[in-house]
N, CA and C of each residue as an Amber inpcrd file, in Angstrom:
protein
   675
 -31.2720000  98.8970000 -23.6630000 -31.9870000  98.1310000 -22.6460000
 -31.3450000  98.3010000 -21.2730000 -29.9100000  98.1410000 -21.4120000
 -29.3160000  98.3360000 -20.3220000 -29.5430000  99.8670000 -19.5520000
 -29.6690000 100.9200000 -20.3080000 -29.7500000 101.9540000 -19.6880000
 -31.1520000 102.4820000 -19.6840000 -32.0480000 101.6690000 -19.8200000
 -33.6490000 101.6100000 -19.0010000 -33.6430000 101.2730000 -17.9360000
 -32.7190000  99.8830000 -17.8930000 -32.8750000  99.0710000 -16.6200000
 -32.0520000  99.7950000 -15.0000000 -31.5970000 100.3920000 -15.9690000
 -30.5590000 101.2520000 -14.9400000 -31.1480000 102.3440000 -14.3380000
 -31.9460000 103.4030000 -15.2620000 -32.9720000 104.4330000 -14.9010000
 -33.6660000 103.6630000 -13.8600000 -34.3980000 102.6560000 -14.2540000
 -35.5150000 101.9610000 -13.6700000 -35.4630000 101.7860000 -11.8610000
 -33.9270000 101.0750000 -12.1260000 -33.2630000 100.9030000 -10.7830000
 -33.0480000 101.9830000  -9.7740000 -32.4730000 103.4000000 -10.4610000
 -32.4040000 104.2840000  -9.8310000 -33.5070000 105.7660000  -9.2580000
 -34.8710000 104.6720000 -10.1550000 -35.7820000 105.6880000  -9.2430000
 -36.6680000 104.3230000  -8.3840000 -36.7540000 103.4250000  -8.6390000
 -37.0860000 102.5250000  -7.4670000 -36.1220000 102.5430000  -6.3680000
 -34.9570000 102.6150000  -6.6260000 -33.4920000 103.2480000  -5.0760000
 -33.8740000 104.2830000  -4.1770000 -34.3370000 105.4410000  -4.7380000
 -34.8960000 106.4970000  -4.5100000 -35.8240000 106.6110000  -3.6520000
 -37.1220000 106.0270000  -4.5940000 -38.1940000 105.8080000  -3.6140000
 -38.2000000 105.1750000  -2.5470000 -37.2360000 104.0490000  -2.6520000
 -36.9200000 103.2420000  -1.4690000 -36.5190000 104.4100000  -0.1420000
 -35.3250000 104.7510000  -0.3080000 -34.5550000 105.1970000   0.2500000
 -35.5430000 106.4240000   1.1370000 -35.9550000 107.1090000   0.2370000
 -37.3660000 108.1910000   0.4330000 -37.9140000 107.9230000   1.8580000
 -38.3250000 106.9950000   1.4510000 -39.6870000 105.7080000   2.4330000
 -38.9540000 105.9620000   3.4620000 -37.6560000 105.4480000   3.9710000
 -37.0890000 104.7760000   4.6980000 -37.1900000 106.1920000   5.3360000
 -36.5540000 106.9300000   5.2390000 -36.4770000 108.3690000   5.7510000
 -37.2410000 108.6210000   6.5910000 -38.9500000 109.0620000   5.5720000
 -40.1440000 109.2760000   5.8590000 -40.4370000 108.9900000   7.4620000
 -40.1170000 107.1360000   6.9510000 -40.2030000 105.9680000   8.4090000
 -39.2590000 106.5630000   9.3780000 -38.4510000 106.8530000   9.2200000
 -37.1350000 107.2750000  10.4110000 -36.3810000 106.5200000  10.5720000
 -36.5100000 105.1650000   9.6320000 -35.4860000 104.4340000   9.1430000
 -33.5430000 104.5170000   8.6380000 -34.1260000 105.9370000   8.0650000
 -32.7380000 106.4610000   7.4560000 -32.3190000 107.4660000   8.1520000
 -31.1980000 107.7810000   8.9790000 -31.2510000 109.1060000   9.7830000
 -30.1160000 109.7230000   8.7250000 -30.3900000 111.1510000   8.5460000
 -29.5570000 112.1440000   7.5160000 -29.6200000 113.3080000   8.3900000
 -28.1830000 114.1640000   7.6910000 -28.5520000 115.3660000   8.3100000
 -29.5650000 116.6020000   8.0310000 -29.2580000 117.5720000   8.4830000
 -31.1180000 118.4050000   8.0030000 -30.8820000 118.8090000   6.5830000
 -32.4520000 118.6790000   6.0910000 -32.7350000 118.5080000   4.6980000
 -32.9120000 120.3540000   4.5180000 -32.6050000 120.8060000   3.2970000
 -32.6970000 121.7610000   2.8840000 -33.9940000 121.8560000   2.1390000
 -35.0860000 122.2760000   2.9550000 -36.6340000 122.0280000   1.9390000
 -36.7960000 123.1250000   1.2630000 -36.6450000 124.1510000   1.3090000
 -36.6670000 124.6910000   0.6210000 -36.3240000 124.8290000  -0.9100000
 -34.7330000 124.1200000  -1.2400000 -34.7350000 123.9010000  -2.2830000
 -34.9800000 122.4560000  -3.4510000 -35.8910000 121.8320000  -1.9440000
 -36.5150000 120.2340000  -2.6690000 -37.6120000 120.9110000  -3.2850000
 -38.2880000 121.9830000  -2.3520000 -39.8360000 122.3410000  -2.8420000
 -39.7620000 122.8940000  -4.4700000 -38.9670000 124.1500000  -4.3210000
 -38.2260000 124.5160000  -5.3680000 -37.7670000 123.9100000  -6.8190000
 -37.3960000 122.7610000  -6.1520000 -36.9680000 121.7530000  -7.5800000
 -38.2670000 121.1400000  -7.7450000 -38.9960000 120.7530000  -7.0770000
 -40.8080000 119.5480000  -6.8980000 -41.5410000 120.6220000  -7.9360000
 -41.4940000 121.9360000  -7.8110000 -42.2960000 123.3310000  -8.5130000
 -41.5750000 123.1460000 -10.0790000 -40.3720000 123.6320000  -9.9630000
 -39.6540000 123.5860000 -11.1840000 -40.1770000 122.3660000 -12.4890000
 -40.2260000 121.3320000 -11.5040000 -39.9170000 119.5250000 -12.3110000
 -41.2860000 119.5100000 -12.6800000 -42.5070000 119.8490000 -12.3500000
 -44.0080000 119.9270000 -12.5440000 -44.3760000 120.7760000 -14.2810000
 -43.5960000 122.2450000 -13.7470000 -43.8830000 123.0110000 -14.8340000
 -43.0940000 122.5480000 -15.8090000 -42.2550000 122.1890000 -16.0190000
 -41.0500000 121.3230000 -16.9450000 -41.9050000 119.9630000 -17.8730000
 -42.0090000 119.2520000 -16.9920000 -43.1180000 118.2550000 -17.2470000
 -43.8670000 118.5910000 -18.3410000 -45.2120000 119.5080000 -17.3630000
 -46.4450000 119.8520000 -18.2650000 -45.7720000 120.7710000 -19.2610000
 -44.6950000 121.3780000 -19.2210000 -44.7010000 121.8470000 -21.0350000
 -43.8490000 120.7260000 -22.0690000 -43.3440000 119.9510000 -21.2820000
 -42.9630000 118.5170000 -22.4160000 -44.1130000 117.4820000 -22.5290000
 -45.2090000 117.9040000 -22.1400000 -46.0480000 116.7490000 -22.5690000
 -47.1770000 117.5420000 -23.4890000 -47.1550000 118.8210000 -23.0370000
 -47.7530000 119.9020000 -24.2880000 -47.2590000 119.8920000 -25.5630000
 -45.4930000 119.6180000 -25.8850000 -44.8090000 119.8980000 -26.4430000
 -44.8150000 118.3060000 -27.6110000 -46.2030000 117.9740000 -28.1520000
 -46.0190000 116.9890000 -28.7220000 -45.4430000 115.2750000 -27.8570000
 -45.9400000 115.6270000 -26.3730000 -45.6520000 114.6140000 -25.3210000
 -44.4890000 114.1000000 -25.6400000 -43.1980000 114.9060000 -25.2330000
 -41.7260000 115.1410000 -25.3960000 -41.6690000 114.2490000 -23.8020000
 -41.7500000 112.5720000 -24.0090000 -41.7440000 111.7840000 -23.0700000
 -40.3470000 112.1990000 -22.3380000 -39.0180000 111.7640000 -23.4090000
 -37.7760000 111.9530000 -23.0420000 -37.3050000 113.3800000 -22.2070000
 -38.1390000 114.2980000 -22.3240000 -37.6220000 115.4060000 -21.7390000
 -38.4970000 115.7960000 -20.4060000 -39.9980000 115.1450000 -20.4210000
 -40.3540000 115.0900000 -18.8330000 -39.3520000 113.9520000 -17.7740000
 -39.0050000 112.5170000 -18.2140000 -38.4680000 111.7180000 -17.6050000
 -37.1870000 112.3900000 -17.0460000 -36.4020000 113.2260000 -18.0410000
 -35.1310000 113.8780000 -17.7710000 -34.9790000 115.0120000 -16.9950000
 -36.3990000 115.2070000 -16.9850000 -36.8710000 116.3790000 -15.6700000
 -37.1770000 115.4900000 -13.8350000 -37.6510000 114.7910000 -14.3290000
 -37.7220000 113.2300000 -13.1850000 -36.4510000 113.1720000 -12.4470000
 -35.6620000 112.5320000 -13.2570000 -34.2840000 112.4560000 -12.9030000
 -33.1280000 113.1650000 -12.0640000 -33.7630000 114.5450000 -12.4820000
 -32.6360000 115.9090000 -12.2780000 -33.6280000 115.9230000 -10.8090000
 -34.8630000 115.6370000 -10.4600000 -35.4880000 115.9200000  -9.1090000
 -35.2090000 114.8130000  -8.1350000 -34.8530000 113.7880000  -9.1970000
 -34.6100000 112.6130000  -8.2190000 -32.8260000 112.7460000  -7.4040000
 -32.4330000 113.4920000  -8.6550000 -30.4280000 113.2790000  -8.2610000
 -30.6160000 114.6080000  -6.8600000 -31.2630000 115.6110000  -6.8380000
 -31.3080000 116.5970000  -5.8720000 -32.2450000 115.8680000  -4.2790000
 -32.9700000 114.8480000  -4.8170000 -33.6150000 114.6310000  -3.3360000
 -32.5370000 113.3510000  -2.8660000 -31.7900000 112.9550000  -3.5990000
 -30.6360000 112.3730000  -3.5800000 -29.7100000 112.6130000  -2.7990000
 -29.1600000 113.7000000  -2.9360000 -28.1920000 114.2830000  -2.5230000
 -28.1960000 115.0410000  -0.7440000 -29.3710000 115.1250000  -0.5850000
 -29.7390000 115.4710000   0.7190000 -29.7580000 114.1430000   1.5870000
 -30.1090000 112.7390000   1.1090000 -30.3920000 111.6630000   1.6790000
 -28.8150000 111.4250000   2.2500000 -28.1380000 111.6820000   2.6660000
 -26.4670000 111.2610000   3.2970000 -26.6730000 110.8420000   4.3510000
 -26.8960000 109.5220000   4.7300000 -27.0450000 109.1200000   5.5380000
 -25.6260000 109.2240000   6.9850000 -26.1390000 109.9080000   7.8500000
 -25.0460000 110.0160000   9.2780000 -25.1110000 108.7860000  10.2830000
 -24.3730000 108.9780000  11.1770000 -24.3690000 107.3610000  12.2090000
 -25.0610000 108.1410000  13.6060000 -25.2280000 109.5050000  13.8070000
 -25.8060000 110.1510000  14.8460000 -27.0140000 110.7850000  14.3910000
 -28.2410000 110.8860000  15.1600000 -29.6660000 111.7490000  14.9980000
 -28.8200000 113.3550000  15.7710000 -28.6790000 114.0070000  14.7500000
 -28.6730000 115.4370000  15.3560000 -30.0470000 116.0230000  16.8080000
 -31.0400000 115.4180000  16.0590000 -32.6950000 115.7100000  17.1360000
 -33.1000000 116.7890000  15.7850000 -32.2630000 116.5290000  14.9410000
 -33.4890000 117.6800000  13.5810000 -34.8130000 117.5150000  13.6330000
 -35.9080000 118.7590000  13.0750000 -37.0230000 117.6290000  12.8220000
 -36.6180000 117.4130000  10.8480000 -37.8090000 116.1770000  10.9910000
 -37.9970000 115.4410000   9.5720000 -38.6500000 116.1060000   8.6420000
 -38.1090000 116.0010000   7.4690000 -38.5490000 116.6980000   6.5760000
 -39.6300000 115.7510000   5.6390000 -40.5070000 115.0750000   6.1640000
 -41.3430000 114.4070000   5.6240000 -42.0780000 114.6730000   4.6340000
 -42.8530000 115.6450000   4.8830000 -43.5860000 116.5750000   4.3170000
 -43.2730000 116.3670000   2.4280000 -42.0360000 117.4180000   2.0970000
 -42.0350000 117.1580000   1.1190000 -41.1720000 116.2900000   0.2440000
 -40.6830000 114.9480000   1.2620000 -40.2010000 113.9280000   0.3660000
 -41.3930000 113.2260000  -0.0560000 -42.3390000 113.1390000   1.0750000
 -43.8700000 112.6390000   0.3050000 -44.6930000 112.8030000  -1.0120000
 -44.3770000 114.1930000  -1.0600000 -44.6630000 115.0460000  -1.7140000
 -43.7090000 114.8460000  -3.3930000 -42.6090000 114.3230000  -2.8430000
 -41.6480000 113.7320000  -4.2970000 -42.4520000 112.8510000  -4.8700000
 -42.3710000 111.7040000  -3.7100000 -42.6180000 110.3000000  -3.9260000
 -43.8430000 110.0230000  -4.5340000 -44.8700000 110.9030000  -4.2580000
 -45.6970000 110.7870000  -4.5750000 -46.5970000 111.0100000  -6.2690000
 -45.5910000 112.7350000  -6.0470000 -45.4050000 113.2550000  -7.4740000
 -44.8180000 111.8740000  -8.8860000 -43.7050000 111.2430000  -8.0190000
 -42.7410000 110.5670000  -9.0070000 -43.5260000 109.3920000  -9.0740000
 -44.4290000 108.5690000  -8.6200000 -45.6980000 107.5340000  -8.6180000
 -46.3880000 107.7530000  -9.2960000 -46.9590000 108.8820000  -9.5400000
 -47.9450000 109.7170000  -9.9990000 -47.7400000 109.4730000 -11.5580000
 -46.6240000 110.1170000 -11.9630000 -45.8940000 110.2440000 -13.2090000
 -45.9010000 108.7490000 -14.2610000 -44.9090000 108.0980000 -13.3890000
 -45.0320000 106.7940000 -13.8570000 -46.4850000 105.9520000 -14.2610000
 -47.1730000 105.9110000 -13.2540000 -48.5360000 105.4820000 -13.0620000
 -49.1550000 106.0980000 -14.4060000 -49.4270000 107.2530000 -14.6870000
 -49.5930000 107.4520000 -15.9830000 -49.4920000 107.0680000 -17.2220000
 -47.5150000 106.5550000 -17.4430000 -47.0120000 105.8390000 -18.3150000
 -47.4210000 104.3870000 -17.8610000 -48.0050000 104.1420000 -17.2440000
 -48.6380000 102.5530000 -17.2910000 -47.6030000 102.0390000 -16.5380000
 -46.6510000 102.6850000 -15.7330000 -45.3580000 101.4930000 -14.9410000
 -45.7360000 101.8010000 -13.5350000 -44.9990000 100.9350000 -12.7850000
 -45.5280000 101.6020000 -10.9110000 -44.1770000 100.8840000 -10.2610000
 -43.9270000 101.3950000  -9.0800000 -43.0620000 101.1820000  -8.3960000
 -43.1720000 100.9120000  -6.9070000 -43.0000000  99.7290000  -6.2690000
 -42.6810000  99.7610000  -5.0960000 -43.7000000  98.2300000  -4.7960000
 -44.3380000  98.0360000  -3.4430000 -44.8070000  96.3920000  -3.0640000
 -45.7000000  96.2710000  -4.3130000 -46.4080000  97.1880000  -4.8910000
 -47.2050000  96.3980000  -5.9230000 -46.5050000  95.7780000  -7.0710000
 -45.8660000  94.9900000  -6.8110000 -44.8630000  94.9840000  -8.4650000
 -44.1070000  93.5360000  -7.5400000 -44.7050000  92.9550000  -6.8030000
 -44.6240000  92.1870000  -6.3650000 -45.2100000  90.9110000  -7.1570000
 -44.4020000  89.8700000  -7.6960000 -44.8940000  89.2000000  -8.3890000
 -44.8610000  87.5320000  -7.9930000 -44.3770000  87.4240000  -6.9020000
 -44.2200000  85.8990000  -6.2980000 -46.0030000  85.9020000  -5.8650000
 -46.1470000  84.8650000  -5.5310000 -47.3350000  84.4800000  -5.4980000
 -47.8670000  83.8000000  -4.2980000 -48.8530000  84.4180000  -2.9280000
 -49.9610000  83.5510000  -2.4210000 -48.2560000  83.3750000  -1.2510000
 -48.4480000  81.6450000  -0.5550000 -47.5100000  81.3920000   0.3630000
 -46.1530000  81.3440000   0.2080000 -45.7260000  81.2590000  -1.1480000
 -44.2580000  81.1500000  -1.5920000 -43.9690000  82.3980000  -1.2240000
 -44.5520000  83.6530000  -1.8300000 -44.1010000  84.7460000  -1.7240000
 -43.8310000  85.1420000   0.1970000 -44.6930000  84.9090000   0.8250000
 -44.4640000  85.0820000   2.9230000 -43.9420000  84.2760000   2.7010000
 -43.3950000  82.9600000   2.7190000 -42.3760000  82.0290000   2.9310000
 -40.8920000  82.4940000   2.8650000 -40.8180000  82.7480000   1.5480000
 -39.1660000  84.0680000   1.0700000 -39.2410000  84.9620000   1.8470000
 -40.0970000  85.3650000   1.9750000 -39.9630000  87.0200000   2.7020000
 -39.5580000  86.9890000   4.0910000 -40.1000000  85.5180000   4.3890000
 -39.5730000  85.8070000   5.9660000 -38.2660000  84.8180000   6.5060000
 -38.1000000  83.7130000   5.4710000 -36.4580000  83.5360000   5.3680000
 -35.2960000  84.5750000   5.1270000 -35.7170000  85.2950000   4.0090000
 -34.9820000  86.3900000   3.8830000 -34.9780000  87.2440000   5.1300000
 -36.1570000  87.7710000   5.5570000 -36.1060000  88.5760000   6.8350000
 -34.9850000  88.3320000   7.7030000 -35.4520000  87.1160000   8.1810000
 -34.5050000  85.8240000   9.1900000 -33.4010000  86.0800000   9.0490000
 -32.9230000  85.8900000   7.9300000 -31.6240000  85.8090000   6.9390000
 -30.6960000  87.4490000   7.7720000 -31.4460000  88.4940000   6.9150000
 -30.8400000  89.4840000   7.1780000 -30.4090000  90.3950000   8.8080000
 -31.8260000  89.9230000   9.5550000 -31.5870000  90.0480000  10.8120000
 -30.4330000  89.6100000  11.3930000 -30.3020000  87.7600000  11.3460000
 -29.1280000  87.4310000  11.8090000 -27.7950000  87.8950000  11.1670000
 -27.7450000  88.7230000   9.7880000 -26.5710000  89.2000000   9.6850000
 -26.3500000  90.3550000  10.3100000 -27.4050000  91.1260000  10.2960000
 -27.1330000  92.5640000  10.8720000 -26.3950000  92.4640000  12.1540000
 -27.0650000  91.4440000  13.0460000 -26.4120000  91.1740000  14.3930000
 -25.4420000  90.8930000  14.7320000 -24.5250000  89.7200000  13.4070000
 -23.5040000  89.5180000  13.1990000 -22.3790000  90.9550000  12.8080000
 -22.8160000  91.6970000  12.2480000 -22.1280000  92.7400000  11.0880000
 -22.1720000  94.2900000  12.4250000 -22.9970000  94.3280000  13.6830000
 -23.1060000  94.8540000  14.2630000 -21.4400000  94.7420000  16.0470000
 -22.0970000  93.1490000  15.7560000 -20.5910000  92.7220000  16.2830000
 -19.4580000  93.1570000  16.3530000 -19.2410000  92.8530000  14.8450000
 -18.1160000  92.7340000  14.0370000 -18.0130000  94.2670000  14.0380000
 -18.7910000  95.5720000  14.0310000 -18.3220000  96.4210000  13.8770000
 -17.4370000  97.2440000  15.3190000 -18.0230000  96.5750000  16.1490000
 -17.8740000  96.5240000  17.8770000 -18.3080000  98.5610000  18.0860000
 -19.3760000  98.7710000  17.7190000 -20.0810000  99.5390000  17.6960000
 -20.5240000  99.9800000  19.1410000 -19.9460000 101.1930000  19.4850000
 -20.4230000 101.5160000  21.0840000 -22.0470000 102.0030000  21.0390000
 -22.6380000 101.6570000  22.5080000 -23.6230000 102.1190000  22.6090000
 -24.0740000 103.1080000  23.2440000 -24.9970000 103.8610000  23.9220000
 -25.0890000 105.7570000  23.5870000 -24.5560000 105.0520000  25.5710000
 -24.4620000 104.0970000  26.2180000 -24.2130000 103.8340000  27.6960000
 -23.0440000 104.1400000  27.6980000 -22.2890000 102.8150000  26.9580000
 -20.4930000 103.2980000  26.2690000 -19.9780000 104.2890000  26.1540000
 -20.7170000 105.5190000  25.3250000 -20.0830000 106.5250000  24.7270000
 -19.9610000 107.5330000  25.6080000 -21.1870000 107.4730000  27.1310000
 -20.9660000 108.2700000  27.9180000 -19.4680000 108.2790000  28.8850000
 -19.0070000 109.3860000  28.8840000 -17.5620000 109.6590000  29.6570000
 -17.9190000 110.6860000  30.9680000 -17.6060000 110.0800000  32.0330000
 -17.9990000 110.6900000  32.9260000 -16.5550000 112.2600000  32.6510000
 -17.4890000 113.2510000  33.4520000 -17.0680000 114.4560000  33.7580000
 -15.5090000 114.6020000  34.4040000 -14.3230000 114.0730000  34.2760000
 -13.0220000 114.3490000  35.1110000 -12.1790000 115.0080000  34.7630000
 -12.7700000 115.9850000  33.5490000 -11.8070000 116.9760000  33.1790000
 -11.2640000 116.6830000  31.9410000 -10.6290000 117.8260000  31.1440000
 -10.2270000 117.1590000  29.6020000  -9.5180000 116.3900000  29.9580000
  -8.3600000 116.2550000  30.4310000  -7.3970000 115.1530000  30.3800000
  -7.8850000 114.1130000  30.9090000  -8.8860000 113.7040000  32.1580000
  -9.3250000 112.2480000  32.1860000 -10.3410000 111.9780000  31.0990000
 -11.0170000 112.9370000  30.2870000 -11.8610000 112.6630000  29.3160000
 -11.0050000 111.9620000  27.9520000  -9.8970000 112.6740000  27.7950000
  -9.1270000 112.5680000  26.8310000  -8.4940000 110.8180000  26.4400000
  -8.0630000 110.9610000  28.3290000  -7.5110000 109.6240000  28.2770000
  -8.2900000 108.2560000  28.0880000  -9.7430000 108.4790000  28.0880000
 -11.2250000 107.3580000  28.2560000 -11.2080000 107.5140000  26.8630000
 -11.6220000 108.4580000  25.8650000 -11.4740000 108.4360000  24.6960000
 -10.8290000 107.5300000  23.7460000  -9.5190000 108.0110000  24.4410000
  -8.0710000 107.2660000  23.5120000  -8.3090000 105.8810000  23.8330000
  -8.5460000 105.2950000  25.0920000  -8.7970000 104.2430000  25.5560000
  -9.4790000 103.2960000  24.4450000 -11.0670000 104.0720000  24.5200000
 -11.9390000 103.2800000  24.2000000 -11.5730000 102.8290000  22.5620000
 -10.8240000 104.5870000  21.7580000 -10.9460000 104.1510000  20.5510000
  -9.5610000 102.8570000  20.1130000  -8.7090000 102.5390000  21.3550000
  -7.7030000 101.7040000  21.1350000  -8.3510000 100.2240000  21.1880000
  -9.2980000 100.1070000  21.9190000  -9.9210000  98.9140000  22.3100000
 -10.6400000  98.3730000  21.2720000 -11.5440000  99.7530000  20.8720000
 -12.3310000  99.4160000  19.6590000 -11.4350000  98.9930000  18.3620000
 -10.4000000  99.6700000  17.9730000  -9.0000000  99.1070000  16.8200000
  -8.8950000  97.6350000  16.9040000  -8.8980000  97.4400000  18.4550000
  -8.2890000  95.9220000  18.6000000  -9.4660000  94.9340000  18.0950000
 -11.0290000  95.4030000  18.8080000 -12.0320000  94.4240000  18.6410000
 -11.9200000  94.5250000  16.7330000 -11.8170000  95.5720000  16.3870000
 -12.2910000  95.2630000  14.6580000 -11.3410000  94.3130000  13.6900000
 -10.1550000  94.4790000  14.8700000  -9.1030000  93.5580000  13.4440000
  -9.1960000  92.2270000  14.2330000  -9.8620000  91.9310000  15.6200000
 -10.0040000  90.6220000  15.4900000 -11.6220000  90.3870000  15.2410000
 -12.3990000  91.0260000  15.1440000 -13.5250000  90.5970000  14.2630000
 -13.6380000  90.3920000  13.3250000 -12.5750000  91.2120000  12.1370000
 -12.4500000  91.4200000  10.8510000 -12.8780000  90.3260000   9.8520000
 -12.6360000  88.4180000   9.8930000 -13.3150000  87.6880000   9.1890000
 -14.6970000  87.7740000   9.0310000 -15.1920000  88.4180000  10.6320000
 -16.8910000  88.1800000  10.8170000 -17.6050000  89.0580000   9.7410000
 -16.6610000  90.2870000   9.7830000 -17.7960000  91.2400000   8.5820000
 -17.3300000  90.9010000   7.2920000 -16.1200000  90.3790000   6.9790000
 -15.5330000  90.0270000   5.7290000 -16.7610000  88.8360000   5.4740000
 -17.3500000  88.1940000   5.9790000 -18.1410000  86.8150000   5.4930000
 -19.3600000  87.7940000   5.8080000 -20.1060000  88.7920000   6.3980000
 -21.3090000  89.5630000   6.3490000 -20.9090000  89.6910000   4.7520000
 -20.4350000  90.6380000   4.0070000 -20.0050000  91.2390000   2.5750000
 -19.8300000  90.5120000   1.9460000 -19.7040000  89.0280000   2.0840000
 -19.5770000  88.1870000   1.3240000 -21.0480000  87.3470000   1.3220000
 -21.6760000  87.3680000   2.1970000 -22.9320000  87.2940000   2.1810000
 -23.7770000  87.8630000   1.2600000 -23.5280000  89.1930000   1.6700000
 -24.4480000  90.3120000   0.8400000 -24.3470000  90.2400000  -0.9740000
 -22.8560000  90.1920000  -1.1690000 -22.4280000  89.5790000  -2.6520000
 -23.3250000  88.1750000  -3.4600000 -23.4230000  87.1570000  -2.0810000
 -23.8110000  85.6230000  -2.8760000 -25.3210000  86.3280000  -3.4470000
 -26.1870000  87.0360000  -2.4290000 -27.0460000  87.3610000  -2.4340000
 -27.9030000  88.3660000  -3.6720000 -27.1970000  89.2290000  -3.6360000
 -27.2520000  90.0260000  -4.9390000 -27.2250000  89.8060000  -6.6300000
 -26.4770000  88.3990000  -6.5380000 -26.9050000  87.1620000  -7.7250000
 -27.8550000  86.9610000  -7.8530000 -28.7400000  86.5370000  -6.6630000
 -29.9950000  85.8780000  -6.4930000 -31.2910000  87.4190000  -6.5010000
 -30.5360000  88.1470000  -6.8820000 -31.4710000  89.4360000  -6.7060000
 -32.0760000  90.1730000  -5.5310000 -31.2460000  89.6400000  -4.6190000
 -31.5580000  90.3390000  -3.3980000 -30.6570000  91.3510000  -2.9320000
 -31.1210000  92.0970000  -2.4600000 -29.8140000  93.4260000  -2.7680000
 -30.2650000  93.6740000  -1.3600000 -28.9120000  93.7980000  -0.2930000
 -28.8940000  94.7930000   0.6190000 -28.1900000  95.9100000   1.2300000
 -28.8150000  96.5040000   1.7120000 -28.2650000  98.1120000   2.3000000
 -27.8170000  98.6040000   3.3860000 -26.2510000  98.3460000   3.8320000
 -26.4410000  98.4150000   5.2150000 -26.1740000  99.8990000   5.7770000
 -26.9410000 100.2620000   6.3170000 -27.3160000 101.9200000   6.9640000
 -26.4540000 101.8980000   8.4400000 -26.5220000 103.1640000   9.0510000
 -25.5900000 103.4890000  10.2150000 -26.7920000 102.4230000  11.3440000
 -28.1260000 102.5530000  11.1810000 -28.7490000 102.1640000  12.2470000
 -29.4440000 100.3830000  12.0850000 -29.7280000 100.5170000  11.0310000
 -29.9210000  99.6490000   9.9820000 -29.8300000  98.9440000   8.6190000
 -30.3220000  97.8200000   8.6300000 -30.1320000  97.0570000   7.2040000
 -31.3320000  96.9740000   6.4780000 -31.3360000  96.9630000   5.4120000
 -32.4530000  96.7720000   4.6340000 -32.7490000  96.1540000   3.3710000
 -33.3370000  95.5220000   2.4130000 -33.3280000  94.2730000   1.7960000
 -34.6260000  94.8030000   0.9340000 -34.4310000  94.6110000  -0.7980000
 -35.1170000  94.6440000  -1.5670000 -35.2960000  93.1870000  -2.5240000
 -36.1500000  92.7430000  -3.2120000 -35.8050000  91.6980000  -4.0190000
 -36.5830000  93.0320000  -5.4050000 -35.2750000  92.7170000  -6.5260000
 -35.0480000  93.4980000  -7.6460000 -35.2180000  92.7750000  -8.9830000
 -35.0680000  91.4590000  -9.0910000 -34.9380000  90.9110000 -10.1350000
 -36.6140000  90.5310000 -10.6820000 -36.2760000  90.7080000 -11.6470000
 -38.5450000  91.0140000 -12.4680000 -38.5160000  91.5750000 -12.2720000
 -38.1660000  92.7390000 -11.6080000 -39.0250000  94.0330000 -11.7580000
 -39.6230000  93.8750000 -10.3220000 -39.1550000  92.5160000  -9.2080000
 -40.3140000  92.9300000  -7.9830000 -39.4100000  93.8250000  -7.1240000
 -39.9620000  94.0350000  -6.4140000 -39.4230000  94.8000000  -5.2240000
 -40.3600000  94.7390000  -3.6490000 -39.4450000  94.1020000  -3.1280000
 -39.9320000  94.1260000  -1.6330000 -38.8900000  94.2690000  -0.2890000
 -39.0610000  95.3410000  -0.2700000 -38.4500000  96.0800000   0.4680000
 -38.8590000  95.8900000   1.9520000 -38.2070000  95.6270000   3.2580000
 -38.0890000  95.0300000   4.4480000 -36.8310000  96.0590000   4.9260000
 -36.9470000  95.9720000   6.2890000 -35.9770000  96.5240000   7.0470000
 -35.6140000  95.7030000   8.2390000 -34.6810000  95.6600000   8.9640000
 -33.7970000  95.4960000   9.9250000 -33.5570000  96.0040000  11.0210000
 -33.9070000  95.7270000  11.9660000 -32.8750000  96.7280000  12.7720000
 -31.5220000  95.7820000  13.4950000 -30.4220000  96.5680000  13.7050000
 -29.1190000  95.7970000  14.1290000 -29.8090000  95.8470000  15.6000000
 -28.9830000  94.9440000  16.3560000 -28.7190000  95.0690000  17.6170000
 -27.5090000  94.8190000  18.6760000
């Protein structure tokens, strides 16, 4: 049971994560499509001969998996936008495939699987929202995170560049170890929370928030400021 629930988890992560991308939510560095397409081709024909094969469930799902750990592995989320373009195209093209699949086996993944009900359900959703915003802002603080104004160093040569550098990153040392309770109680936040089945994700640009427990999932985003 446990290692259903665990599969389960780790292609609803996925798709999540996918989405977020898609959105421009998640910034990563450039995706290698070629060998997503490659694996999307591979995982299809794999499939249709395990479901030929006396519908060899266990060995299409395990084909699932091996496409999910590779679109995985490209998702590394960075704290800078290189200016790549997005490889949208064929994470859609996963996500869609991997919906597809499931949907078949009678399971589905993502807002439909939403099971709170009518006003309770917008009521949570937007405490929680609330909730996570004001931490991000807090946890953004606390990280004393320069902004692209900050980071600019005017032109005075390596050595006055050098010395603004050293500067800033001494200043920044100082703000984090006296912020340090503020994000220690963000993480301790995120912990109480994750009891209660709310799980969040905090990204270089953003935060983001699923509710996991039943089987729902509602997935929301953040932005810090």
């Amino acid at each position: 049971m446990d290692d259903a629930k665990n599969l389960l988890q780790a292609i609803s992560s996925f798709i999540k994560d996918a989405d977020a991308y898609i959105k421009g939510q998640l910034v990563c560095a450039p995706v290698k499509e070629d060998i997503l397409w490659e694996r999307l081709a591979n995982t299809k024909v794999t499939v249709k001969a395990a479901f030929a094969d006396d519908f060899d469930t266990s060995r299409a799902v395990a084909a699932i998996m091996d496409l999910i750990h590779h679109g995985n592995r490209q998702l590394k989320a960075v704290t800078k936008d290189a200016g790549s373009p997005r490889s949208s195209v064929v994470y859609g093209s996963i996500i869609s495939y991997i919906e597809g699949f499931f949907n078949d086996l009678g399971m589905s993944f993502g807002e439909k699987q939403v099971a709170l009900g009518g006003g309770d359900s917008a009521l949570l959703s937007s405490v929680i929202e609330e909730l996570v915003r004001f931490r991000a802002k807090v946890r953004h603080y606390a990280l004393a995170l320069p902004d692209a104004a900050a980071e600019a160093v005017p032109m005075e040569g390596a050595v006055g560049t050098k010395g603004a550098h050293q500067e800033q990153k001494a200043k920044r040392q100082q703000l984090l170890q006296e912020r340090k309770p503020l994000l220690e109680a963000c993480d301790s936040l995120r912990g109480d929370l994750a009891a209660f089945g709310i799980h969040i994700k905090d990204r270089a640009a953003v935060s983001t928030w699923e509710m996991v427990e039943g089987r729902q999932a509602e997935p929301q985003t953040e932005k810090k400021s």
